[in-house]
C-alpha positions in Angstrom: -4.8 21.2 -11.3 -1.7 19.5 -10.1 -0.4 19.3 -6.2 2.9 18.4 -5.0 3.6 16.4 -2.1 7.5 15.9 -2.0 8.0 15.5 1.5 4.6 14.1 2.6 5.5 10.3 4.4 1.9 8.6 5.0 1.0 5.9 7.3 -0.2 3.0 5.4 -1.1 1.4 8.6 0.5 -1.7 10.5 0.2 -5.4 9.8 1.5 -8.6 11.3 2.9 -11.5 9.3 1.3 -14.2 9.2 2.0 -18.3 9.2 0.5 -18.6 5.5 2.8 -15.8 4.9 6.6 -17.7 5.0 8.0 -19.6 3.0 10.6 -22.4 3.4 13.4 -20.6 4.9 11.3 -18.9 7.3 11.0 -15.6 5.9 8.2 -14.1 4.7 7.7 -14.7 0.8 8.3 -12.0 -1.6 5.0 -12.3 -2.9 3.1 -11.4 0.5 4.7 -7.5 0.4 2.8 -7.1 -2.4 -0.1 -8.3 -0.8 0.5 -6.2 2.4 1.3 -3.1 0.6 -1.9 -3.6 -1.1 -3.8 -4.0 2.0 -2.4 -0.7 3.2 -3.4 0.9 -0.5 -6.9 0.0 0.2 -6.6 1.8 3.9 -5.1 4.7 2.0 -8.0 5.1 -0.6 -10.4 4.8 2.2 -9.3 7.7 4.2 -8.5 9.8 1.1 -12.5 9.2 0.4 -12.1 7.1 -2.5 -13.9 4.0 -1.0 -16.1 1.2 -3.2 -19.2 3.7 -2.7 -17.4 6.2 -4.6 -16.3 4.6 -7.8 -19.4 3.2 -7.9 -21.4 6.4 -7.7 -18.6 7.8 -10.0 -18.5 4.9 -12.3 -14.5 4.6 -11.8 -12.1 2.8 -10.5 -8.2 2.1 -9.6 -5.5 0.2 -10.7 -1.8 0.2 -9.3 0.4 0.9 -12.6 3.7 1.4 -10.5 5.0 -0.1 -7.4 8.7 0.6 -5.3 9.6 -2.3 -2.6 12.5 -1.9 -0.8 13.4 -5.5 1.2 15.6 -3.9 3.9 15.7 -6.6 6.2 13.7 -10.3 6.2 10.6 -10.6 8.1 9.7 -13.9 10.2 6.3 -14.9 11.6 4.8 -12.7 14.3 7.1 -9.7 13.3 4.9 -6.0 12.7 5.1 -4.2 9.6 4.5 -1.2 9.3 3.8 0.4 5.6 4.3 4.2 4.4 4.1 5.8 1.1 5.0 9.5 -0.1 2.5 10.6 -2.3 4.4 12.4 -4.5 1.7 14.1 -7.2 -2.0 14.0 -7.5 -4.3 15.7 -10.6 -7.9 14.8 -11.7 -6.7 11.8 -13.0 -3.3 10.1 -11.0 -1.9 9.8 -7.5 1.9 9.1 -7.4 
């Protein structure tokens, strides 16, 4: 069974950057999105039900194959993020 989600914007929750988080021209290193998005993945997961409990008892797990970063403005220490997805798709198998 497949579902469709086209318009559905989630809250991946809110973060701050940190110092350990800019690099030399004071922005916040291309490498820490990542990171942050990931962070908010793992909230996502957890309030979909799919927490470490769960692929354990189910003997499965996730992986991220895909991932879309749009750098719309730099980000300096202290500044809030705030992270959203659109899920997209979802069957027994994927979430997009």
């Amino acid at each position: 069974m497949t579902s469709s989600f086209t318009n559905a914007e989630l809250d991946l929750g809110k973060q701050t950057v940190l110092k350990e988080w800019i690099d030399y021209n004071g922005h916040m290193n291309v490498a820490y999105y990542v990171m942050a998005f990931d962070h908010g993945v793992d909230q996502f997961m957890q309030q979909m039900g799919i927490t470490p409990q769960y692929l354990e008892r189910e003997k499965s797990s996730t992986f991220t194959l895909e991932m879309h970063i749009n750098y719309l403005r730099e980000l300096r220490l202290g500044d809030p993020i705030r992270l959203t997805c659109q899920l997209l798709n979802v069957d027994s198998k994927r979430v997009h």
